[in-house]
N, C-alpha and C positions, 0 to 999 in steps of 0.2 A: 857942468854944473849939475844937469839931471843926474848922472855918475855918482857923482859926491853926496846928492840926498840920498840916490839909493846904497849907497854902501851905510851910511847913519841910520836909516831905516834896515837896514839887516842888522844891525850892529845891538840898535836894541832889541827888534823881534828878539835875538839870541839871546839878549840878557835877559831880557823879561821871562824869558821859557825857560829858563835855566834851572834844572831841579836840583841842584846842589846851593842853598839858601847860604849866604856869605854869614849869618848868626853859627853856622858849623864851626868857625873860624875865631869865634868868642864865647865866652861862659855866657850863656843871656840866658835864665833858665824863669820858670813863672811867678814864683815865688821868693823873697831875697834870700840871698849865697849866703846869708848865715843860717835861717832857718835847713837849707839844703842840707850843709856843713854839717853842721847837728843832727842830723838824720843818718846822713853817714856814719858820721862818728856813732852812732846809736844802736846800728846795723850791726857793726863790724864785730862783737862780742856775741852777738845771735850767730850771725855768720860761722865762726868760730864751730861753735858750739854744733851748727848744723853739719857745717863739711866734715866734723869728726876731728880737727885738728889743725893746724895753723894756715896748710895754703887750702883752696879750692875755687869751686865756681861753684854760682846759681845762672842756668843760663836759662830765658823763655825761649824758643825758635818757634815764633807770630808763621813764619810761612811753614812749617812742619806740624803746626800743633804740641808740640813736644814741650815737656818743663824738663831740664838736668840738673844733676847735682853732680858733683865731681866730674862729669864727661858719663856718667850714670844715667840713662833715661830714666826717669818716675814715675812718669806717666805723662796723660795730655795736659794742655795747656788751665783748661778748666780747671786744674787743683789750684791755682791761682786765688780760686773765689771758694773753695774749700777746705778750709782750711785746717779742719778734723781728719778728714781724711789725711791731708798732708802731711799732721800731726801723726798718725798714727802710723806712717811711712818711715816718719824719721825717728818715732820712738823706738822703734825694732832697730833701728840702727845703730842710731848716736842719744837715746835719752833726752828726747827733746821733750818737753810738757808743748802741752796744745799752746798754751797762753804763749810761751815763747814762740811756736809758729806763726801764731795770729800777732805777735807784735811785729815781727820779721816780714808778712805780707803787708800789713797797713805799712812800716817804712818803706817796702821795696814801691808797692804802687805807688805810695808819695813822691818817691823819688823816680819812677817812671813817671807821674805827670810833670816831670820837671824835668823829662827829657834824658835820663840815666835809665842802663840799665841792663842786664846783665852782669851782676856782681862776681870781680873775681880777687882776688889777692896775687899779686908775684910771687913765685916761691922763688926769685930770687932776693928778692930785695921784703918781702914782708907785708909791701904797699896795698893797699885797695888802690882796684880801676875800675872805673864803669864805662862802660859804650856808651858814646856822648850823640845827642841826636837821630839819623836813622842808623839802625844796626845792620840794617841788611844790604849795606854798602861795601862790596867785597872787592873793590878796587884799592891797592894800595894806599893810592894818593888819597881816598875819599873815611880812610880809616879814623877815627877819632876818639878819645878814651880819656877822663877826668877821673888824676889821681890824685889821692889825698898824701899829702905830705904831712909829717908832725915837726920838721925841723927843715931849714934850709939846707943844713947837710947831705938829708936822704935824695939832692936833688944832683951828690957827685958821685952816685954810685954809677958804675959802670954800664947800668939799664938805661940810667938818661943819655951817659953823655955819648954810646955808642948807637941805641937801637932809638932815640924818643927827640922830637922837636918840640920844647916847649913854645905854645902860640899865645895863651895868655894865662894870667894867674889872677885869681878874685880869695883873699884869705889863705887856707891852707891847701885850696885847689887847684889843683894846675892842668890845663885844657891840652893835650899833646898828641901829636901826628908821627906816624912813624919816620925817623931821620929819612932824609934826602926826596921825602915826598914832595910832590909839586901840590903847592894850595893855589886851589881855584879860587 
């Protein structure tokens, strides 16, 4: 009997310490999935316009200090909250006006307090993904990415049904793990 409580008392100690939060595993974001949605969807034409052309990424690296744009470093993390500067980065590049930078940051931290982030597009498929929850989870199985779909179809392209586990879907969202991952 002693045995049997302490293996329930280990059982939860491990769950309770468990730094992998089961909400990984659903869209549960702070604000409602449609407000999100629309923010995405809002991005994606800024996005555009900043990467210079249909695929790219905005990536923060929180443990590097780093902001990138295409696998480009730009600088530190800090242009985040400066957004003239950032502006004036990306007008030598791609024609960006400040205003468009500064709308592009107010969605992006929008949609990192809603737990996104790192905006990239597929260049195979077209799609926006975001890092869903922590990003700096460099284990396979712990991987996560909310991608926007515009059609049920874009969901039989070859990216989902060979490399992506869809886990849940809220609207045109869809919450997915890379195939054959093990979810905690």
């Amino acid at each position: 009997m002693v045995h049997v409580k302490f293996l329930i008392a280990l059982t939860v100690i491990f769950t309770s310490c468990n730094k992998y939060p089961p909400e990984r595993n659903y869209i549960l974001f702070e604000d409602p999935v449609e407000q999100v949605q629309d923010s995405i969807q809002a991005i994606i034409p800024l996005a555009y316009k900043i990467f210079g052309g249909k695929a790219g990424s905005f990536v923060d690296y929180e443990n590097q200090d780093i902001l990138s744009i295409n696998t480009q470093e730009v600088g530190k993390l800090d242009l985040l909250e400066k957004p003239e500067q950032l502006a004036r980065l990306l007008l030598l590049r791609n024609h960006v006006s400040q205003e468009e930078v500064e709308r592009f940051l107010v969605l992006y931290k929008y949609l990192k307090s809603n737990h996104l982030q790192d905006l990239m597009t597929l260049s195979d498929t077209g799609l926006i993904k975001l890092n869903y929850r922590d990003k700096n989870y460099n284990h396979f199985n712990l991987i996560r990415n909310v991608i926007l779909v515009n059609t049920p179809e874009d969901t039989l392209h070859p990216h989902f049904r060979n490399q992506k586990m869809i886990l849940d879907r809220k609207g045109k969202l869809l919450l997915t793990a890379p195939q054959g991952a093990k979810i905690y």
